[in-house]
Backbone of each chain as nested JSON, in Angstrom:
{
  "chains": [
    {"id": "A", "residues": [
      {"number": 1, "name": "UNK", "atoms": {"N": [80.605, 157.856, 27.022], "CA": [81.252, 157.076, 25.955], "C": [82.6, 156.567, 26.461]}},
      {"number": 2, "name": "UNK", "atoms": {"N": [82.793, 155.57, 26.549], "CA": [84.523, 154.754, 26.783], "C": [85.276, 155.079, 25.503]}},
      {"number": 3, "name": "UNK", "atoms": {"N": [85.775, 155.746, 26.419], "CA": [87.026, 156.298, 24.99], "C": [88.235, 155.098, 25.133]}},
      {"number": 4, "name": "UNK", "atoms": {"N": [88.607, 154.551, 24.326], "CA": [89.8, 153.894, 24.395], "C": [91.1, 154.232, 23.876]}},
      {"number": 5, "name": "UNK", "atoms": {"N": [91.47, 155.462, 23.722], "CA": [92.657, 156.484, 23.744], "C": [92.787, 157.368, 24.305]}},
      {"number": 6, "name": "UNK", "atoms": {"N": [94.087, 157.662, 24.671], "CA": [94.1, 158.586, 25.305], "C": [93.535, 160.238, 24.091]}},
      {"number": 7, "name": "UNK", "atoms": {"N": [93.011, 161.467, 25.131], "CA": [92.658, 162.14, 24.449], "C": [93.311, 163.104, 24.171]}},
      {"number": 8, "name": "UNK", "atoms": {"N": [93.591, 163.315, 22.792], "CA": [93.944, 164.609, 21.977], "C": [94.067, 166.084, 22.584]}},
      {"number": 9, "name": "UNK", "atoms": {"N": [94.867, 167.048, 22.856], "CA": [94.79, 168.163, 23.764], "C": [94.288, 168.898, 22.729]}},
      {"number": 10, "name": "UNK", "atoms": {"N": [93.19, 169.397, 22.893], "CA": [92.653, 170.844, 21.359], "C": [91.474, 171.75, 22.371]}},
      {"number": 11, "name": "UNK", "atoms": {"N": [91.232, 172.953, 21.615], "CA": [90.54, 173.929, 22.578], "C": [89.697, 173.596, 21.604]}},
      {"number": 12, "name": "UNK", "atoms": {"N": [88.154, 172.13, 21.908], "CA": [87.006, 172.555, 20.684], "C": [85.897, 173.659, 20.529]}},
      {"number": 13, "name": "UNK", "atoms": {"N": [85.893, 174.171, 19.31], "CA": [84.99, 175.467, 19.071], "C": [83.193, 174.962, 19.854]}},
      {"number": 14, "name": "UNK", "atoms": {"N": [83.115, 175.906, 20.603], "CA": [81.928, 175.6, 20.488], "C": [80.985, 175.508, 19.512]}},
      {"number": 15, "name": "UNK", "atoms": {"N": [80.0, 174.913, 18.972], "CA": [78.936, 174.716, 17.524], "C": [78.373, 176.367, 17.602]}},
      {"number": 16, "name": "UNK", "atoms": {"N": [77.723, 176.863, 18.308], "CA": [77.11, 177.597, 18.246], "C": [78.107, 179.596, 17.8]}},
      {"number": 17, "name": "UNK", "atoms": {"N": [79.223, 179.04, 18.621], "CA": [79.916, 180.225, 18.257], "C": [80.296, 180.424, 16.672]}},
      {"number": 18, "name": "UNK", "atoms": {"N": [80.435, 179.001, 16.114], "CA": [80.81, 178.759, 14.313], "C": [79.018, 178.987, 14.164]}},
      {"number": 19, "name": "UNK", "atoms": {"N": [78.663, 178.633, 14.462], "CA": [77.142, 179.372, 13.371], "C": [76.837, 180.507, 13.523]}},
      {"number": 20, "name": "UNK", "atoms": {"N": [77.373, 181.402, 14.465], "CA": [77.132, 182.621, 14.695], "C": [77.965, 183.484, 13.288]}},
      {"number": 21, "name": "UNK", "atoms": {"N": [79.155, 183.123, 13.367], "CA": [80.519, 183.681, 13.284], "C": [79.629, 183.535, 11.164]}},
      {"number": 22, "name": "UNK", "atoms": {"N": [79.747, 181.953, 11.003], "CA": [79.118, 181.948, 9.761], "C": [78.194, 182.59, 9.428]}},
      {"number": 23, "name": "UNK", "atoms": {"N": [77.024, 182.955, 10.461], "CA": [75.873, 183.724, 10.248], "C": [76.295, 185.234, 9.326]}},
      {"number": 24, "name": "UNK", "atoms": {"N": [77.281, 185.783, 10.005], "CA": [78.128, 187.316, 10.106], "C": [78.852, 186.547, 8.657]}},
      {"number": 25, "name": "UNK", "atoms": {"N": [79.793, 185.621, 8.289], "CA": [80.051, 185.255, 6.878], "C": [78.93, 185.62, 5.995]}},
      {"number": 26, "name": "UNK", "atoms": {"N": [77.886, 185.257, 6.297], "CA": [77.314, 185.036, 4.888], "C": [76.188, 186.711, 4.732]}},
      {"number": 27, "name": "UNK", "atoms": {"N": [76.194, 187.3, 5.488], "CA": [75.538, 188.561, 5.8], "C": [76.82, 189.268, 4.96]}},
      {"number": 28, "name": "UNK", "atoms": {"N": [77.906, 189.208, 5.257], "CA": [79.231, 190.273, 5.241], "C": [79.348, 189.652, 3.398]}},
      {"number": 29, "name": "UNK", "atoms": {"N": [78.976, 188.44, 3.232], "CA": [79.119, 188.19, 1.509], "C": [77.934, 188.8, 0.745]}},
      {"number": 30, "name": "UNK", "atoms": {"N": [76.511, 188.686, 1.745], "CA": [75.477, 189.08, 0.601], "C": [75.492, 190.511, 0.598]}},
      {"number": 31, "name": "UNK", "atoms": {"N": [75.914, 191.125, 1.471], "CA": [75.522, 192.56, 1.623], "C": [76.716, 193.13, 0.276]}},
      {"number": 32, "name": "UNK", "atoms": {"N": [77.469, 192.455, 0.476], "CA": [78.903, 192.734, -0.504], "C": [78.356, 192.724, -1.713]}},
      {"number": 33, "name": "UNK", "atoms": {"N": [77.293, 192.031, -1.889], "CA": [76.593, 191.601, -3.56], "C": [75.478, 193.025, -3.4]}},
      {"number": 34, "name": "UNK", "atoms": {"N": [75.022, 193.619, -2.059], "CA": [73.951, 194.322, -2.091], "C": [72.557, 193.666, -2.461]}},
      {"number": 35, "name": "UNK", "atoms": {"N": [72.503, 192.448, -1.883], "CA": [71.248, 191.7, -1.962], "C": [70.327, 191.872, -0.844]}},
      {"number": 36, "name": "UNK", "atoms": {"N": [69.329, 191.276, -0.685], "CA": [68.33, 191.554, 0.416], "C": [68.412, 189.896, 1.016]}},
      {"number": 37, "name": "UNK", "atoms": {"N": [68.157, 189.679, 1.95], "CA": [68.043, 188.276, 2.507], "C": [67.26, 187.104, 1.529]}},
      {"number": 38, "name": "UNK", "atoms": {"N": [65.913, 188.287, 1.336], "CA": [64.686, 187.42, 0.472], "C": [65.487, 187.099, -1.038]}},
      {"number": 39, "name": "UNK", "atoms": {"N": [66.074, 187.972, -1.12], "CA": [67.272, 187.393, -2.907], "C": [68.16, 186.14, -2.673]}},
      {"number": 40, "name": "UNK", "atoms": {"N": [68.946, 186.391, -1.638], "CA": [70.164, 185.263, -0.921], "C": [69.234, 184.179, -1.179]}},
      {"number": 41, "name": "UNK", "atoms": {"N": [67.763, 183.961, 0.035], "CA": [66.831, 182.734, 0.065], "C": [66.788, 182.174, -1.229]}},
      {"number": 42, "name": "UNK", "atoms": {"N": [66.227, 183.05, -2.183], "CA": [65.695, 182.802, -3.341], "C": [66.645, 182.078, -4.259]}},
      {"number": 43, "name": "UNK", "atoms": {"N": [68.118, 183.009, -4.375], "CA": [69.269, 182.298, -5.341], "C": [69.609, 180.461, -4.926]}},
      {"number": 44, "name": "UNK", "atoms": {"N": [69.221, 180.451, -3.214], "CA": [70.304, 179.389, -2.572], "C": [68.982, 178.363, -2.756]}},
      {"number": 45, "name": "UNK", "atoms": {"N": [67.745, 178.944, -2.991], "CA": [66.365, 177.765, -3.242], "C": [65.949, 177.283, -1.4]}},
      {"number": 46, "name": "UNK", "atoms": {"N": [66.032, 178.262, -0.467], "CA": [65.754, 178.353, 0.501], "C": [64.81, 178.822, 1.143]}},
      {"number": 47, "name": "UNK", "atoms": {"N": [63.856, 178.566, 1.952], "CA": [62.921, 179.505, 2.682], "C": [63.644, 180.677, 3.274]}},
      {"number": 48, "name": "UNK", "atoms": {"N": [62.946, 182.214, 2.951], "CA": [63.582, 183.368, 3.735], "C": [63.633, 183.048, 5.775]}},
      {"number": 49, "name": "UNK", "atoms": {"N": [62.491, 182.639, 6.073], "CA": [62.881, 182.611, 7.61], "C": [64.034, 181.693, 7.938]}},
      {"number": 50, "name": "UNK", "atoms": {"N": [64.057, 180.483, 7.123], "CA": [65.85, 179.904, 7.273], "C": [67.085, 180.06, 6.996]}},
      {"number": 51, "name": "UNK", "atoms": {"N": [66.913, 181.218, 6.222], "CA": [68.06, 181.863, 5.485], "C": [68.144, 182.707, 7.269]}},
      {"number": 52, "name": "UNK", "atoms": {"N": [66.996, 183.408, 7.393], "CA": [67.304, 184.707, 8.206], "C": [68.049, 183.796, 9.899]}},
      {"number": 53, "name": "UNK", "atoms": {"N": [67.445, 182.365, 9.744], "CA": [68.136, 181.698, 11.048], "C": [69.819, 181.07, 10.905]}},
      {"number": 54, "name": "UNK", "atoms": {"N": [70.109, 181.68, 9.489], "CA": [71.228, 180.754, 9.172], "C": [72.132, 182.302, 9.444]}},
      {"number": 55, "name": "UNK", "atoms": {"N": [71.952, 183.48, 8.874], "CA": [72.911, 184.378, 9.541], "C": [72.19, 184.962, 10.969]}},
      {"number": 56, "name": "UNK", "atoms": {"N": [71.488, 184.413, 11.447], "CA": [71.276, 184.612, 13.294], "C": [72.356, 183.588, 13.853]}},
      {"number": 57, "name": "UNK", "atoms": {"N": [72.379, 182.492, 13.416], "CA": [73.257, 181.99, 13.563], "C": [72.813, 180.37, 14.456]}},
      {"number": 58, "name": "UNK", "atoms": {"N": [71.509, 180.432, 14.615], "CA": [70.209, 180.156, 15.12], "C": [69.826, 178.235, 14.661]}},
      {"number": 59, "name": "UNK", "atoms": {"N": [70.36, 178.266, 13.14], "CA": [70.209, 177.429, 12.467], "C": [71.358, 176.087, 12.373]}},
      {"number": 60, "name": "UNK", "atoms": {"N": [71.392, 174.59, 11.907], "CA": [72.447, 174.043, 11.669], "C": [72.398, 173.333, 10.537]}},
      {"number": 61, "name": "UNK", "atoms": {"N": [72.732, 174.021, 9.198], "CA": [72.801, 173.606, 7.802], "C": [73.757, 172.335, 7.27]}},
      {"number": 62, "name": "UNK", "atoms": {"N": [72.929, 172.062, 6.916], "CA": [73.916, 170.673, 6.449], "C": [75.169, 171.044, 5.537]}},
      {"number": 63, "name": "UNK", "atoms": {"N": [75.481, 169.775, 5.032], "CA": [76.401, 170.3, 3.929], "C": [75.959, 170.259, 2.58]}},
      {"number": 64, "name": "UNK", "atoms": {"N": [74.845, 169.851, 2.5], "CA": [73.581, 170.419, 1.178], "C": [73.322, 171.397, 0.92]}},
      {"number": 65, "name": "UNK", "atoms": {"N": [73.011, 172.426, 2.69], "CA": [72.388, 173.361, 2.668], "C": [73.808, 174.433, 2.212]}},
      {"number": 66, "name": "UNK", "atoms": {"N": [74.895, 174.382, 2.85], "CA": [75.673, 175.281, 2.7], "C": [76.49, 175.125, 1.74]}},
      {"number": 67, "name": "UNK", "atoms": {"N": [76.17, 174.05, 0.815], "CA": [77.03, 173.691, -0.854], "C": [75.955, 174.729, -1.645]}},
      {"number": 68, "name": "UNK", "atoms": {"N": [74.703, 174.683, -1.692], "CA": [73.798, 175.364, -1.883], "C": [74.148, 176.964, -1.57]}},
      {"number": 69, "name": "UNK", "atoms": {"N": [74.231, 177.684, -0.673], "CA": [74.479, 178.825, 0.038], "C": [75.471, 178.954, -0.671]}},
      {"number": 70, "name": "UNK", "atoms": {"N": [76.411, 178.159, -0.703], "CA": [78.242, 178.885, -1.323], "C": [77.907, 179.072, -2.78]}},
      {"number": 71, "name": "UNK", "atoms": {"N": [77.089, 178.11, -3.244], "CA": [77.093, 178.588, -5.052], "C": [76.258, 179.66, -5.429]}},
      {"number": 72, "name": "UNK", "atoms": {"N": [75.597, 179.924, -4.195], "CA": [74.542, 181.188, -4.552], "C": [75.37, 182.373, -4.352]}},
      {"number": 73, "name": "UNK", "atoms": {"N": [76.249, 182.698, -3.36], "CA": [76.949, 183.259, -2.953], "C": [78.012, 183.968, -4.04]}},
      {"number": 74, "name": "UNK", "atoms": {"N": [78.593, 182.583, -4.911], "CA": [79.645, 183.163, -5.881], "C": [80.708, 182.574, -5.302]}},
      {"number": 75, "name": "UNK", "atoms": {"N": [80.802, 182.0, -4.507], "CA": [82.174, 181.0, -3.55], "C": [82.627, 179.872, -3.173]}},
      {"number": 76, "name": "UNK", "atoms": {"N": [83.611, 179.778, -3.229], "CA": [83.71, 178.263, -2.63], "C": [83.633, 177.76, -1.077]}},
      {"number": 77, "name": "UNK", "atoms": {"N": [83.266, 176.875, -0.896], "CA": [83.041, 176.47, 0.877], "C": [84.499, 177.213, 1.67]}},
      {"number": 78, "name": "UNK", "atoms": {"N": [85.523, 176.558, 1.089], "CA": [86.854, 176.931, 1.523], "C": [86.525, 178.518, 2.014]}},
      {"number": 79, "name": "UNK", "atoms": {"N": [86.307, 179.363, 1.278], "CA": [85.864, 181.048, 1.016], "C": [84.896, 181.349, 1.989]}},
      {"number": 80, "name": "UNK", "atoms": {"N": [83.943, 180.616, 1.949], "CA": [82.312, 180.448, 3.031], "C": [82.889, 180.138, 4.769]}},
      {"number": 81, "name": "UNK", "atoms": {"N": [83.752, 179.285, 4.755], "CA": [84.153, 179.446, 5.933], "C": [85.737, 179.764, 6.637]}},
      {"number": 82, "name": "UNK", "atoms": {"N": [86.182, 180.927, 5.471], "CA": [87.512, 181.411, 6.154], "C": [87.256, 182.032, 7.667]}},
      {"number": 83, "name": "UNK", "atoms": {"N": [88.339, 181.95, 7.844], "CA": [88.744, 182.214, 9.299], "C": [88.049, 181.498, 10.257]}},
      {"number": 84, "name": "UNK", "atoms": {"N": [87.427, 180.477, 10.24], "CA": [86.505, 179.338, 10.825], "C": [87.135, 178.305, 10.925]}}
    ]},
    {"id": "B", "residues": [
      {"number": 1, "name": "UNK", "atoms": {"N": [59.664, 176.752, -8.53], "CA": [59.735, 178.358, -7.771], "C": [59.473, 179.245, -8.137]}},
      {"number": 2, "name": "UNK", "atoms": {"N": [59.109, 180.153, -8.221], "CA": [58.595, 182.093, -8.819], "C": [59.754, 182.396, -8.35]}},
      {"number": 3, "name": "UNK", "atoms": {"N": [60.827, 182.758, -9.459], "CA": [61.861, 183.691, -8.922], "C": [61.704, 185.142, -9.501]}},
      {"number": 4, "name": "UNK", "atoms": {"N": [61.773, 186.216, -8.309], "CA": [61.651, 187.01, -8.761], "C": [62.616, 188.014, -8.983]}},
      {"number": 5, "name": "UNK", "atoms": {"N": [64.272, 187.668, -9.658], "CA": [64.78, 187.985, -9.988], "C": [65.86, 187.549, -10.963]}},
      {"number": 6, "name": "UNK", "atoms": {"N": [66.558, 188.188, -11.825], "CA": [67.156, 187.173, -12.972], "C": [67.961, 186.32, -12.316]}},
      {"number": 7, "name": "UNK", "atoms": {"N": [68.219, 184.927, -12.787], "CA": [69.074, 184.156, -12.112], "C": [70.967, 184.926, -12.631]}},
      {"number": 8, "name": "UNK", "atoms": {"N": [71.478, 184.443, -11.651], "CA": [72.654, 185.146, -11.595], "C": [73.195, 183.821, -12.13]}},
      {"number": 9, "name": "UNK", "atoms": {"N": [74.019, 184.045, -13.24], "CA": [74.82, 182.66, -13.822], "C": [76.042, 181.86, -12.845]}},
      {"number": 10, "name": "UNK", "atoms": {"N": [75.754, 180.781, -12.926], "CA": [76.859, 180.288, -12.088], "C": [76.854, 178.707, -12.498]}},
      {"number": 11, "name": "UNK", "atoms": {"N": [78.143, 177.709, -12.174], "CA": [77.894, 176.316, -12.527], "C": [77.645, 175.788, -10.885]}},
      {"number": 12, "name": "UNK", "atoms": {"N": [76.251, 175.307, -10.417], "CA": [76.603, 174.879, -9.263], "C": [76.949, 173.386, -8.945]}},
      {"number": 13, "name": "UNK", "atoms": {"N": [77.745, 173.55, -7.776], "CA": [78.265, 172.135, -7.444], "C": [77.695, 171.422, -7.275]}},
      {"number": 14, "name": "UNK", "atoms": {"N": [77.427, 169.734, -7.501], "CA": [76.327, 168.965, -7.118], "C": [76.846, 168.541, -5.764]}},
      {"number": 15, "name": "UNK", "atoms": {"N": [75.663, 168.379, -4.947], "CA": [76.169, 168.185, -3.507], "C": [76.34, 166.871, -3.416]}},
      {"number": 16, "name": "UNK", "atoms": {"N": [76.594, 165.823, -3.732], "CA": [77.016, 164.399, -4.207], "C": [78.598, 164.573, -4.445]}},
      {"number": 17, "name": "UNK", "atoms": {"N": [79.024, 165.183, -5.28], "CA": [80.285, 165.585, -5.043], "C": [81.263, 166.515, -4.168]}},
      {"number": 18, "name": "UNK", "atoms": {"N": [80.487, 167.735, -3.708], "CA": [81.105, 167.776, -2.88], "C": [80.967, 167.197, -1.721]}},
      {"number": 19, "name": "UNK", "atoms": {"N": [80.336, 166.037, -1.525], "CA": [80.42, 165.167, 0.201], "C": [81.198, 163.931, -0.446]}},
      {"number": 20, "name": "UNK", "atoms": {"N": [81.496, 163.686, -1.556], "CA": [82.471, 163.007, -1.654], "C": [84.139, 163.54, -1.311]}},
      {"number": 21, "name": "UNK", "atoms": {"N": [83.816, 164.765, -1.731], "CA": [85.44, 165.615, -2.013], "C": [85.744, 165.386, -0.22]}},
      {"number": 22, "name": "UNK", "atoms": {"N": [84.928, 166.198, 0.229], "CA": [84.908, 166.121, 1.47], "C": [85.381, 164.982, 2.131]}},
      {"number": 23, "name": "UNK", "atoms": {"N": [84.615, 163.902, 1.839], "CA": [85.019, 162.564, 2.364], "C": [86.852, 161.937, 2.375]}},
      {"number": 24, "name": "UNK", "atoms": {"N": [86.896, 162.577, 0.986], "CA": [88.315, 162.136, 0.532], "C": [89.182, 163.144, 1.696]}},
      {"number": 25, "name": "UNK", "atoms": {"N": [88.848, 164.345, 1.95], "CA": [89.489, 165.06, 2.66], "C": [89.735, 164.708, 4.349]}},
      {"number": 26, "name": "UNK", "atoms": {"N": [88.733, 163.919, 4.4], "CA": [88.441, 164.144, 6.312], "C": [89.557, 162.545, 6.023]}},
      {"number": 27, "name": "UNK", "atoms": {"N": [89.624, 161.883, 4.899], "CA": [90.183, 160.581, 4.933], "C": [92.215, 160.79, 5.03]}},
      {"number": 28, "name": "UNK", "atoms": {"N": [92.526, 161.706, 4.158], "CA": [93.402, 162.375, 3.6], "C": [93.856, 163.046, 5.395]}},
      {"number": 29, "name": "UNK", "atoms": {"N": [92.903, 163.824, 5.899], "CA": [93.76, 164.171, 7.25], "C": [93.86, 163.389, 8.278]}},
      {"number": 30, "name": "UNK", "atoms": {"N": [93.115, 161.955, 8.299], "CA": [92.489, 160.894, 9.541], "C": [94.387, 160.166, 9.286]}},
      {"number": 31, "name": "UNK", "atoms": {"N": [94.755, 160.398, 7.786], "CA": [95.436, 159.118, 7.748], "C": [96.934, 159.728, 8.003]}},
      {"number": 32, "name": "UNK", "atoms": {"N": [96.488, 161.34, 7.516], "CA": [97.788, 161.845, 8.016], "C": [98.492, 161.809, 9.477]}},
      {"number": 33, "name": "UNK", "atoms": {"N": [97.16, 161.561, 10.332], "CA": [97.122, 161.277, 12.129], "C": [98.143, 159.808, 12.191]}},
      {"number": 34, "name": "UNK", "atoms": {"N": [96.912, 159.376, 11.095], "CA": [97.922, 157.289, 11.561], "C": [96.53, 157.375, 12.673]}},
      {"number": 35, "name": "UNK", "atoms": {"N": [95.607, 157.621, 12.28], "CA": [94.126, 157.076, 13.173], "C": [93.68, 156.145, 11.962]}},
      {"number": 36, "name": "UNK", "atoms": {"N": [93.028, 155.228, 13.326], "CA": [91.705, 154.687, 12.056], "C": [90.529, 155.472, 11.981]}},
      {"number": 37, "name": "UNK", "atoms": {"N": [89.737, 154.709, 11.463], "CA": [88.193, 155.509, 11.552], "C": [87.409, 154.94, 12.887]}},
      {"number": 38, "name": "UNK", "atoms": {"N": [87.826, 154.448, 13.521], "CA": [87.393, 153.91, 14.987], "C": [87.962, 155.192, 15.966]}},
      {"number": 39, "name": "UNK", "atoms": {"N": [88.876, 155.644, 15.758], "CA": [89.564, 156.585, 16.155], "C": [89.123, 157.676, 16.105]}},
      {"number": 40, "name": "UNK", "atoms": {"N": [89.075, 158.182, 14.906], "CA": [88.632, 159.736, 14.684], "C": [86.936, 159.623, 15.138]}},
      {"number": 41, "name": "UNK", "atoms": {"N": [86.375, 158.7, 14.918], "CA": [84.982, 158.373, 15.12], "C": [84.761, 158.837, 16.802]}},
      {"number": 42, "name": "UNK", "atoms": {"N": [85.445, 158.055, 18.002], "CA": [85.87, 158.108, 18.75], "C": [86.01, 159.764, 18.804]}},
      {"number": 43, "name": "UNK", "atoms": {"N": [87.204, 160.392, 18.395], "CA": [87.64, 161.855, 18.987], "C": [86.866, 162.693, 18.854]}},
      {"number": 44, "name": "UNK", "atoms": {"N": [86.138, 162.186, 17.821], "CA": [85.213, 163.253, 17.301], "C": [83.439, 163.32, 17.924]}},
      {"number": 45, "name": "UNK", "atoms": {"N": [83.363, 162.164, 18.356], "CA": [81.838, 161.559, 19.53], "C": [81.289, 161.692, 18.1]}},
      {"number": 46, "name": "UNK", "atoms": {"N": [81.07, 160.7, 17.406], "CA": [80.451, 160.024, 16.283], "C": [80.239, 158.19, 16.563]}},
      {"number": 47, "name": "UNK", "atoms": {"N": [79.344, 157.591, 15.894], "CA": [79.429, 156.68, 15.485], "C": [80.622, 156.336, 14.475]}},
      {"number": 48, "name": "UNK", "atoms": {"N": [81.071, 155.315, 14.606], "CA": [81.759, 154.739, 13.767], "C": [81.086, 154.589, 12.177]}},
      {"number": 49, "name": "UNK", "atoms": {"N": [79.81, 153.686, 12.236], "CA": [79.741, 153.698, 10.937], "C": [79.374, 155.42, 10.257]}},
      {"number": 50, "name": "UNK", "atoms": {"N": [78.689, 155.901, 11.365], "CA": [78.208, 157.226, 10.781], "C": [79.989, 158.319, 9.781]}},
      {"number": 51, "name": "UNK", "atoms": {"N": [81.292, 157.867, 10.84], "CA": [82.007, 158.598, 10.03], "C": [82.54, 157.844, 8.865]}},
      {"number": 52, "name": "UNK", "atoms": {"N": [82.177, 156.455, 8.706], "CA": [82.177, 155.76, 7.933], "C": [82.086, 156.148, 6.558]}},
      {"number": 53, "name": "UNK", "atoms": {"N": [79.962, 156.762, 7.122], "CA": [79.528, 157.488, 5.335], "C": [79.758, 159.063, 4.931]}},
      {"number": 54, "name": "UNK", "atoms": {"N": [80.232, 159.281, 6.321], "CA": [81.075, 160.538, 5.864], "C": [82.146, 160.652, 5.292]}},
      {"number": 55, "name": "UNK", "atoms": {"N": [82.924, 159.711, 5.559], "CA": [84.279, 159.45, 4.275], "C": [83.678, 158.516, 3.059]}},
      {"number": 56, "name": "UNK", "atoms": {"N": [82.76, 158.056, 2.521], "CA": [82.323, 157.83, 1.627], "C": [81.816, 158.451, 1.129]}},
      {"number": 57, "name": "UNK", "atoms": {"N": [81.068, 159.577, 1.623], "CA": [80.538, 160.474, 1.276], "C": [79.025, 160.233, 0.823]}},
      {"number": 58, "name": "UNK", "atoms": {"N": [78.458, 160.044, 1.69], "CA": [76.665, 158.944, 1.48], "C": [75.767, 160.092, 2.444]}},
      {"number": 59, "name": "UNK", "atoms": {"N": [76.882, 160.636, 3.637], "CA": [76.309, 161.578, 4.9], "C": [75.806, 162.964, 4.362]}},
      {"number": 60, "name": "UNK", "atoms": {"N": [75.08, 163.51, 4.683], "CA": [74.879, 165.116, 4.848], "C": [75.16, 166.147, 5.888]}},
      {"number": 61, "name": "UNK", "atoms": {"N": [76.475, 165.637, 6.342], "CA": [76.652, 166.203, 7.897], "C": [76.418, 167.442, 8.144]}},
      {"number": 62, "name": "UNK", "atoms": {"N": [75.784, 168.094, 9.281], "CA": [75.841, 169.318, 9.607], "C": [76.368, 170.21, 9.705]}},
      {"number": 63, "name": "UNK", "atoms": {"N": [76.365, 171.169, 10.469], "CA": [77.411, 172.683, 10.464], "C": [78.127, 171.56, 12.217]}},
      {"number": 64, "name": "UNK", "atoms": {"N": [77.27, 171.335, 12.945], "CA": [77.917, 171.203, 14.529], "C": [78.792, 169.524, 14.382]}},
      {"number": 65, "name": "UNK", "atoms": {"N": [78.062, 168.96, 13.36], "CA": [79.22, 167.358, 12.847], "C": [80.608, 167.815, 12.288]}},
      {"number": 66, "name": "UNK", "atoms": {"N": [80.247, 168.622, 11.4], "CA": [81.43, 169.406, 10.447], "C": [82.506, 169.8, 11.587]}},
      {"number": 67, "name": "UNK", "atoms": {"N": [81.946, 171.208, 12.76], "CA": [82.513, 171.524, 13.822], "C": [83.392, 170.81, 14.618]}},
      {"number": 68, "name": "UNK", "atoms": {"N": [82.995, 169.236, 14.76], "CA": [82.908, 168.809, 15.808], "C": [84.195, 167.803, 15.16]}},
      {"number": 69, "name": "UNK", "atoms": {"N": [84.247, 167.301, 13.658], "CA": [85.091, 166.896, 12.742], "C": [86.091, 167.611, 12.802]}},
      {"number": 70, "name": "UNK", "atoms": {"N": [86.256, 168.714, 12.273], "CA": [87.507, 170.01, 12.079], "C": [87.94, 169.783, 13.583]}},
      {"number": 71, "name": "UNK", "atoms": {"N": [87.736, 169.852, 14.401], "CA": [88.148, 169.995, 15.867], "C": [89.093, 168.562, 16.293]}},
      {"number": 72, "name": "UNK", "atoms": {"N": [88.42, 167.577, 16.183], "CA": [88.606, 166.404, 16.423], "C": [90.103, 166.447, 15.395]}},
      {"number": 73, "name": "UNK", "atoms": {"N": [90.189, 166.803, 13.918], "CA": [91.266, 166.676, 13.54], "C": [92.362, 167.442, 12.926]}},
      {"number": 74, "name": "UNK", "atoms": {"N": [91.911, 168.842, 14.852], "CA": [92.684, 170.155, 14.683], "C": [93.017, 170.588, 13.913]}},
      {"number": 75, "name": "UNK", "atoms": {"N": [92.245, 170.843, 12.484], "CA": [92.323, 171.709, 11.614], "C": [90.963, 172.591, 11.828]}},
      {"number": 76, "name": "UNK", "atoms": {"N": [91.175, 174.09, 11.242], "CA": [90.088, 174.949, 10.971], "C": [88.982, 174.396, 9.719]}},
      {"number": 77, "name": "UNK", "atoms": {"N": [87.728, 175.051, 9.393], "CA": [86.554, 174.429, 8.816], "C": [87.101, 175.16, 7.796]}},
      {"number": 78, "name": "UNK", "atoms": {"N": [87.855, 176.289, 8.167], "CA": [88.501, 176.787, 6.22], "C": [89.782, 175.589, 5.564]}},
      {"number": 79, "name": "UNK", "atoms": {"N": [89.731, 174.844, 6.114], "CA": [91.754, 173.907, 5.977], "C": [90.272, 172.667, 5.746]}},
      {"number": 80, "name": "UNK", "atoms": {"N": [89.586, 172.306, 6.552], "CA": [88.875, 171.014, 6.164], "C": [87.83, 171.306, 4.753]}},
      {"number": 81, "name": "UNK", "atoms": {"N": [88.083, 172.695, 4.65], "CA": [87.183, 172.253, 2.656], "C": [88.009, 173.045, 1.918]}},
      {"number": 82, "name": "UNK", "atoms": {"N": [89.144, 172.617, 2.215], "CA": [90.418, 173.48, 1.521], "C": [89.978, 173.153, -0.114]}},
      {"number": 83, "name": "UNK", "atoms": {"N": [89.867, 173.703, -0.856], "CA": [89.969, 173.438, -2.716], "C": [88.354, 172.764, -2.689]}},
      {"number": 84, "name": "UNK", "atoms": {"N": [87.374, 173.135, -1.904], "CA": [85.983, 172.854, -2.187], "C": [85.289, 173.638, -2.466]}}
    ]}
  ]
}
């Protein structure tokens, strides 16, 4: 890609380390509720094997999927991805 | 769906609005730069029009677009859905 500015100095996250990290978010919120994965799936209107790839970390949810996830959750996105 | 457990009350967000909120937000920090959207489009390895409908909020961007957004305009993914 021809960049035509000069570039910005930033250390970018790798993608995969934030879906991991989120994966461990949303495990560390449902377990907090004492839910089972198959409940999380069910509240967020998700298939359980994509739920289970979304805290593997495995998965890359839109912002449908994880507006979805945060209201099932009890949270706001802001909340869904602290320290991220 | 067969849910097989009581629904847990909650008002959920329509995801139409929050990719608007969003939009207003990624617009709100692009302008705080003094970038255009050719720019951040650019820093961020997007299409132009694509961050286009992401500040309109028309996109469903991903977890690794989102990533790749927050990075591009060195804020964290908790500061880019700050009050979402």
């Amino acid at each position: 890609m021809t960049r035509g500015h000069s570039p910005t100095y930033r250390v970018p996250r790798k993608p995969d380390v934030v879906a991991k990290a989120l994966g461990q978010r949303v495990r560390e919120l449902r377990t907090a509720k004492a839910w089972s994965q198959e409940r999380l799936a069910d509240e967020a209107g998700m298939h359980r094997t994509y739920m289970w790839g979304i805290e593997q970390g495995t998965r890359n949810p839109s912002l449908r999927h994880l507006t979805r996830l945060a209201d099932a959750l009890g949270v706001s996105l802001e909340s869904l991805f602290e320290r991220l």
